[in-house]
N, C-alpha and C positions, 0 to 999 in steps of 0.2 A: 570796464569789466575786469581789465589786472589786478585793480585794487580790491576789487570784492572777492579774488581769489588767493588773494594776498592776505585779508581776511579771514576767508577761510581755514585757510592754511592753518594760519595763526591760532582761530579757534580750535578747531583739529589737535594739534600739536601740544595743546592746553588740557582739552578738557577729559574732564575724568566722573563720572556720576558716581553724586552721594544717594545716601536716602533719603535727603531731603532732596536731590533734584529728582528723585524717581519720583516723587509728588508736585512737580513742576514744570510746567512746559518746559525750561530750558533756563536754571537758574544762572546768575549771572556768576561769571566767573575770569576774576583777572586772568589774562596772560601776566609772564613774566615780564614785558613792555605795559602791564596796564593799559593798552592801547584800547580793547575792545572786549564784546562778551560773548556767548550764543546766543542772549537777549539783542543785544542788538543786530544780531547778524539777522537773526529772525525778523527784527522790524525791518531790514533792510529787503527781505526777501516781500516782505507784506507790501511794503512801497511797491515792490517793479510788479509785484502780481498787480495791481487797485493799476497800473501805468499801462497793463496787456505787455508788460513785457514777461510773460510769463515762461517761457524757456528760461530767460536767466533766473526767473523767482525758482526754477525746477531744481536747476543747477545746484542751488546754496542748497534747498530741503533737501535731495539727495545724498550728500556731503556729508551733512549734519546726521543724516539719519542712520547711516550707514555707522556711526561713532554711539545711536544711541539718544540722540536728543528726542524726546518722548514727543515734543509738538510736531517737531520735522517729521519723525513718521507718520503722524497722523494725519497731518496737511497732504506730504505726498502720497497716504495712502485715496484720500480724496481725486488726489490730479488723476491717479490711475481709474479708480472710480468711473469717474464723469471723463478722462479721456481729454484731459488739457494738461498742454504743453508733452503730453506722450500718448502713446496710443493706448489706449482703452486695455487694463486687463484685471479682471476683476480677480483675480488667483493671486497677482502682488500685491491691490488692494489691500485682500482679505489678512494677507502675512503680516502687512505693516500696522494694521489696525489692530491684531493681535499682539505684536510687540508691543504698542502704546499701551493699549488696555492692561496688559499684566504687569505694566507700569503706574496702572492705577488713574489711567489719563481717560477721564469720563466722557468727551464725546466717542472717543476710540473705544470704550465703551460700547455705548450705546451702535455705532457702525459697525461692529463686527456682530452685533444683535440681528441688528438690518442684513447682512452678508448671509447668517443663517437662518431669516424667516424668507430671504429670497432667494435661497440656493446660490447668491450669486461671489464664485470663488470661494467656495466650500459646499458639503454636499446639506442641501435642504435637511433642517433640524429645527422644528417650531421650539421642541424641549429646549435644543441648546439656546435658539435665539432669547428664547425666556430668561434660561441662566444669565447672559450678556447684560439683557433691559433689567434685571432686576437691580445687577451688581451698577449699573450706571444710575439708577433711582437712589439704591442709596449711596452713592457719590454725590447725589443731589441735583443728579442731571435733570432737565425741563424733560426734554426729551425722551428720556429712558424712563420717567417718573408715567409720562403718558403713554408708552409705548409696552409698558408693562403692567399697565391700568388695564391697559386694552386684551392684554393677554389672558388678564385674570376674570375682564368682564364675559368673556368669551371663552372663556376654559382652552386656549390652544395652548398644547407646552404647558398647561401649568393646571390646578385640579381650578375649579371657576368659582372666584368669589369677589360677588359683586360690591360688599361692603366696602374691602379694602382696595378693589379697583377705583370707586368713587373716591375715595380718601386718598389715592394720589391723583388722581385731575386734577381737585382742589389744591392740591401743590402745586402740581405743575400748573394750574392757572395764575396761582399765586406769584409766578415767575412769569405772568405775562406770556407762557405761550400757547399764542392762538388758539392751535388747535382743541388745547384744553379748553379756555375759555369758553370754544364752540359747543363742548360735547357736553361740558359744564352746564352753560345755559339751556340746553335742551331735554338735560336732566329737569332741572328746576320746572320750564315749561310741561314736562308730561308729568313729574313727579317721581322721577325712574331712578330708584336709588335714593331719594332724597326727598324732605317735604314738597310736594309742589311751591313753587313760588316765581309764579310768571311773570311778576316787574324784575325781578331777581334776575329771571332767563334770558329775558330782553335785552337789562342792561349788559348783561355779559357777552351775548351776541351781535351788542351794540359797539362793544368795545373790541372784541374779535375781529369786527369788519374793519372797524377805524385802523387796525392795525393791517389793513390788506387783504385779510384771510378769507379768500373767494366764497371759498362754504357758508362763511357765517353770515356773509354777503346773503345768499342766497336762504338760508334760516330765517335771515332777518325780514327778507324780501316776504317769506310763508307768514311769516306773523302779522306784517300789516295789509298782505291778503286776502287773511282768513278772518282777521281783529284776532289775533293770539295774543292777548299779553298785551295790547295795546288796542287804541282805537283804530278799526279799519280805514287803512288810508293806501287804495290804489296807487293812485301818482309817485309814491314812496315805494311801492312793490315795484312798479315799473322800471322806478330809477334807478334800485338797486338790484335787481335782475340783470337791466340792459349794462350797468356795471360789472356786474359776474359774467353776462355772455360775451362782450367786450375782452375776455381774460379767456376766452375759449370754453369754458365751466357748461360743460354739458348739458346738466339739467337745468341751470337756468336759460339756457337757448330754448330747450322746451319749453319751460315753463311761461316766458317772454311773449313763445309762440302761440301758446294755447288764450294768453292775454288778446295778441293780435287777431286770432282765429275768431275768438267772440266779442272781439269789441268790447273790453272790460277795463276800463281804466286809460284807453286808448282809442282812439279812430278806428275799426275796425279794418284790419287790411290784410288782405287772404295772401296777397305776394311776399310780403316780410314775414307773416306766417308760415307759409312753406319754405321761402329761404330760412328759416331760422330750425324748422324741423330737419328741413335736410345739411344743413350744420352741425347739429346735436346728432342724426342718425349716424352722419360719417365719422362720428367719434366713437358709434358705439353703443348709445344709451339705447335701453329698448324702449323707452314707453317714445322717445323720439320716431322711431326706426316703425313704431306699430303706427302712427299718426300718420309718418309720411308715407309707410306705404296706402293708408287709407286715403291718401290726397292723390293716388294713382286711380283707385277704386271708382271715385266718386268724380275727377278730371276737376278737382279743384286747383288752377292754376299750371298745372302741370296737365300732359295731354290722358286720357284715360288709357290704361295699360295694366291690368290684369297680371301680364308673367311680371313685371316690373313691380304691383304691388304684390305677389306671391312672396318673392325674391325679398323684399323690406320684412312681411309678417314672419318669414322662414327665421331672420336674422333673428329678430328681436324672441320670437318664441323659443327657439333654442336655449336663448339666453334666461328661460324662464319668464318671461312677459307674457300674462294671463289673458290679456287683452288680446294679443299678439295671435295667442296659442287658438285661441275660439274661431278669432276673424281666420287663420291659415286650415283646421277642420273646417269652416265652412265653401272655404273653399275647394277642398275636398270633395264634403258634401256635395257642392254643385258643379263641380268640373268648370270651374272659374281660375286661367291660368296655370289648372293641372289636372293629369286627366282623371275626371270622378273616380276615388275609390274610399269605399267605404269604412274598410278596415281603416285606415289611417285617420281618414275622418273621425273617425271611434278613438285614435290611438288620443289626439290632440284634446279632443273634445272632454276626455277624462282628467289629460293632464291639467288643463285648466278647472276645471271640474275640481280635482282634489284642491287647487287653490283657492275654493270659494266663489270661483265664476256661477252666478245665476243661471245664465243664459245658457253655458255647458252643461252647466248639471241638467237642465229641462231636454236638453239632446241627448246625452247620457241616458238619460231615465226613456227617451223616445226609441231610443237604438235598443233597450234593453225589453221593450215591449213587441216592438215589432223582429225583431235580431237583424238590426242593421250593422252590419260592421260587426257585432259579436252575437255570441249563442241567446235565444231568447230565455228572458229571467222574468219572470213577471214582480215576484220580490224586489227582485232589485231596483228595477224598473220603479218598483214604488217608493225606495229610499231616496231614489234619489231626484225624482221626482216633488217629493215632502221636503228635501235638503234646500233645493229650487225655492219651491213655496215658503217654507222659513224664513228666507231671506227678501219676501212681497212679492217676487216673480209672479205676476197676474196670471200668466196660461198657468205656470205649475201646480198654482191654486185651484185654477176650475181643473185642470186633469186630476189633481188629487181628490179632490169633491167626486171627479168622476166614476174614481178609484174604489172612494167607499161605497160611491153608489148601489155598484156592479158588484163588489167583492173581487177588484182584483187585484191580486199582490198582496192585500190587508181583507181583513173579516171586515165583511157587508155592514157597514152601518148609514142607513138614510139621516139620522141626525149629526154623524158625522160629516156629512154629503156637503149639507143645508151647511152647515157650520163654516165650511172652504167654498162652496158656493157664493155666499154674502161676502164672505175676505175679499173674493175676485173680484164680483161684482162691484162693491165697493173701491176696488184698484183701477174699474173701466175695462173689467176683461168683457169681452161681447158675450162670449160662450157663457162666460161665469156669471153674465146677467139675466141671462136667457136660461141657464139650467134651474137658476133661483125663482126665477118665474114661476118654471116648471113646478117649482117646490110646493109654489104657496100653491096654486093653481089646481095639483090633485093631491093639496095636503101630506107632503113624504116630508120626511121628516122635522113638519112645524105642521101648527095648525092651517088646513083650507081659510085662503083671504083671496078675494079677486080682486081687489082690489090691489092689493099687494102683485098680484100677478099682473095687473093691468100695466102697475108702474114699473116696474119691471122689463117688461116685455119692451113697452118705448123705452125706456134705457137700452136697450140690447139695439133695438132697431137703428136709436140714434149713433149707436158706434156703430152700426154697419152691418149687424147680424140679420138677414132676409128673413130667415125663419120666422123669426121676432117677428114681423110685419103678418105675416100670414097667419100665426096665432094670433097674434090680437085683430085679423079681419075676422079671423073663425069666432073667436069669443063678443063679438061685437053682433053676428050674425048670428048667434043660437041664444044672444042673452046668459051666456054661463061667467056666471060673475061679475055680471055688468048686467044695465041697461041694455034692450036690446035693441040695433040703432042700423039699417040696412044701410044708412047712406052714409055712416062710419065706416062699416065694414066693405063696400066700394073704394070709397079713400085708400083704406089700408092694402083690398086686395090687389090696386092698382099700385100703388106703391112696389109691393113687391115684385110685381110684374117688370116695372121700370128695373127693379134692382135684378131681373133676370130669374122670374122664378112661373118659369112657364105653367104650373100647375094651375097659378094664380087664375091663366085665363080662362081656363076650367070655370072655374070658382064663378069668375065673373059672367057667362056663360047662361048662368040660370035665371029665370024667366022674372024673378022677384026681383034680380038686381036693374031691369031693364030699364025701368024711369026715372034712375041718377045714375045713368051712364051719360 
C-alpha cells in the first residue's frame, strides 16, 4: 500500500486539469519522473475494487477527487451512494456527482438526475432531475437518453411528448441498454408510439433478456403466454418466468403462480402456487397480495383465516389493486374478518367501481338503490348499474331490463326491457331468462310467443330459477301457449316443490292432478 501512496502522492503533486481533461475521466499526465499517470492510478484503484479490496480502491478515488479527477469523483460519488467501503451518505454523493457533471462526465450526469427524481442528498426536483437526464442524453449517455425518454413519455419535470421520448429509446437501445430494448419492444408489440410490429417487439425483448434484464425476461415470458408476437408456447413462459422469479422479480412469482394454480403449461400444484404468491405478496405486488390473501379465503393450502385474508386484500387495495378493493368491500359487506359496515363497504366498492370492476359497479349501483352505505339515488343506481351491464355483467343486464321495465332511474321502456332481458338471458342470468320469458309470454315489449316463453322458462329453470319451474307447470296446466298436458304440469309442479316452493304443493293438491301423482 506505500507504493500506491507513493503514487498518489506523485499524481497529486503533478496534476493540474486542462479543458481537455475536464472532458475526460482523468487524462494522462506525466509527472516530472514520467513514472506514472491518474490514468493509471485509476486502473489501479479499479483492480483492488474487481479484488473486494475496496477501502484501498476508496482511498486512491478519494485522493484523486479531492484535486479534481472528474472519474474519481464520480466513482466515489457511487461508493457513497450504495455505502461501500464508507458508510452510506447520500448528501456527499449528491456533491461529488455534481462536481463530475459540471465537468461534463455523463454518467455523473445522469446520477445527479437520479439524486433529484429520488430526493436522495438533495431536496426532490422531478424539473431538476429532468434538467440532469437531458444534459446526459445528449452527452450520449444510454442511460440518460432513457431516462429522459421516460420523463418526456410521462410529462414529469418536463411538458410530455411522446414522439421525442420514443426517439431516444431507440437510441438508447441502439446502445444495447436493456432497459430500452424492453420498453422498445413493447412499443412495437402494442404499436404505442410507433408502427405496430410484433416480430420486431419480440426480437427486442428477445435480446433484452439475453442480456439479463429480468423485465424483458418476463415480457418475453407474456408473449409466448398469450401467442403475442409469436406462436403460443407454454413451456417457454414457464422457463422464463421461473427465470425472472429466480431473480426475486415479483410479478413473474405471480404470474409462475397463477400458471401453477391452473395447471397451465405445468402440473398443476396449489403448494408452489401459494409459495410463490406469498413470495410476490411480501415484495409488495398487489395482484400477488389480492390472490394470496384469497388462498386464506378459500383454505387453499394454507389454513382458512378470514382476518389473515382481510389483512393481504387491505395491502394490495390500498395499493390500488381493483380486484383487491371488491374482495376487501365484500368483506365488509358481510362482516368476513371485519366487523360489517356499510359505509365502507360503499367506500371500496366505488373505488374499484371507478376502475372498471364489473362486479363493484353492480354493488354500487345495488347500494345506490336501496342506500346501502350511501343516500338512496335511483339515477344513480341506474348508471351504474348500465356501466355493470356494458361490460356483459349478467345480473346487471337483467336489473337493468328490470329498470326499464319499471321506470326506475330511466323512463319506462318494455322494449328496452326485452332488449337487456335477452343480453342476460343470453349470458346465463336466471332472472334474465325468466323475465324474458315473461316477455314473450304476456307479449311486453316483443310480440306474444309461448313458445318462446316455453323455452325460456326451462332455460331459467335449468340455471336454478324455481319460479321458472312453476310457470311452466302453470302454463302446461291452463294450455296458455302450449299444449295443454296435466301430467307435464305434475312434472314441473313437483320439481318446484323439490327446489323448495312450497306453494307448489298447493298446486299439486287439486283433484285433476291426482292420477299422475
Amino acid at each position: 500500500m506505500d507504493k500506491i501512496n507513493n503514487l498518489i502522492d506523485e499524481i497529486i503533486d503533478g496534476y493540474s486539469r486542462s479543458e481537455g481533461e475536464k472532458r475526460a475521466n482523468a487524462e494522462v499526465e506525466e509527472t516530472e519522473g514520467g513514472e506514472s499517470s491518474a490514468e493509471e492510478l485509476l486502473e489501479v484503484a479499479e483492480e483492488l475494487y474487481a479484488q473486494d479490496r475496496i477501502d484501498e480502491a476508496v482511498d486512491i478515488w478519494k485522493r484523486l477527487a479531492e484535486k479534481g479527477v472528474i472519474f474519481a469523483q464520480y466513482r466515489l460519488g457511487v461508493c457513497y451512494y450504495d455505502g461501500e467501503g464508507v458508510a452510506r451518505d447520500y448528501d456527499i454523493a449528491a456533491q461529488l456527482f455534481e462536481k463530475s457533471a459540471k465537468q461534463g462526465y455523463a454518467p455523473a450526469l445522469y446520477n445527479l438526475g437520479v439524486c433529484y427524481r429520488t430526493g436522495k442528498g438533495v431536496e426532490q426536483n422531478y424539473g431538476e432531475a429532468a434538467v440532469w437526464f437531458k444534459a446526459a442524453a445528449e452527452a450520449g449517455d444510454a442511460c440518460g437518453q432513457f431516462s429522459y425518454a421516460m420523463c418526456l413519455a410521462d410529462g414529469v419535470g418536463v411538458e410530455e411528448d411522446n414522439g421525442q421520448a420514443i426517439k431516444l429509446v431507440a437510441l438508447s437501445a441502439e446502445q444495447d441498454y436493456a432497459p430500452a430494448k424492453c420498453y422498445l419492444g413493447e412499443s412495437y408489440l402494442n404499436g404505442d408510439g410507433v408502427e405496430e410490429d410484433k416480430a420486431r417487439g419480440v426480437k427486442l425483448l428477445d435480446e433484452a433478456a439475453q442480456d439479463g434484464y429480468v423485465p424483458a425476461m418476463h415480457a418475453l415470458a407474456g408473449c409466448y403466454e398469450k401467442g403475442n408476437g409469436v406462436a403460443a408456447d407454454l413451456a417457454s413462459a414457464v422457463r422464463l418466468y421461473a427465470s425472472a422469479a429466480e431473480e426475486e422479480y415479483a410479478p413473474s412469482q405471480y404470474s409462475l403462480a397463477m400458471l401453477y394454480d391452473n395447471g397451465n403449461g405445468v402440473e398443476r400444484d396449489y403448494a408452489k402456487a401459494v409459495e410463490l404468491y406469498k413470495q410476490s405478496a411480501e415484495q409488495g405486488y398487489p395482484a400477488a397480495q389480492n390472490a394470496y390473501g384469497w388462498c386464506f379465503i378459500v383454505g387453499k393450502v394454507v389454513k382458512k383465516d378470514v382476518y389473515e385474508a382481510v389483512r393481504w386484500f387491505r395491502r394490495a387495495a390500498e395499493q390500488g389493486d381493483m380486484r383487491a378493493q371488491y374482495n376487501l368491500a365484500m368483506c365488509y359487506e358481510e362482516g368476513r374478518g371485519v366487523v360489517c359496515n356499510t359505509e365502507k363497504a360503499f367506500i371500496w366498492h366505488m373505488r374499484a367501481a371507478k376502475q372498471g370492476d364489473d362486479r363493484a359497479q353492480l354493488h354500487v349501483g345495488w347500494s345506490y338503490q336501496v342506500g346501502n352505505g350511501v343516500k338512496i339515488n335511483k339515477k344513480e343506481a341506474f348508471n351504474w348499474l348500465y356501466l355493470s351491464a356494458m361490460q356483459g355483467n349478467a345480473q346487471a343486464q337483467s336489473d337493468v331490463g328490470y329498470c326499464y321495465f319499471n321506470g326506475i332511474g330511466v323512463k319506462k321502456s318494455r322494449r328496452e326491457a326485452y332488449k337487456w332481458y335477452l343480453h342476460a338471458a343470453e349470458n346465463d342470468s336466471p332472472m334474465g331468462a325468466y323475465n324474458l320469458a315473461g316477455c314473450y309470454r304476456h307479449g311486453q315489449g316483443v310480440a306474444r310467443d309461448g313458445a318462446k316463453a316455453l323455452e325460456w322458462y326451462k332455460r331459467s329453470a335449468e340455471l336454478g330459477h324455481n319460479d321458472a319451474r312453476v310457470c311452466i307447470a302453470y302454463m302446461f296446466e291452463r294450455g296458455e301457449g302450449v299444449k295443454k298436458d296435466l301430467a307435464e304440469a305434475v312434472k314441473w309442479y313437483k320439481a318446484a316443490l323439490d327446489g323448495g316452493e312450497e306453494a307448489a304443493e298447493y298446486y299439486l293438491s287439486k283433484k285433476k292432478f291426482a292420477k299422475y301423482l
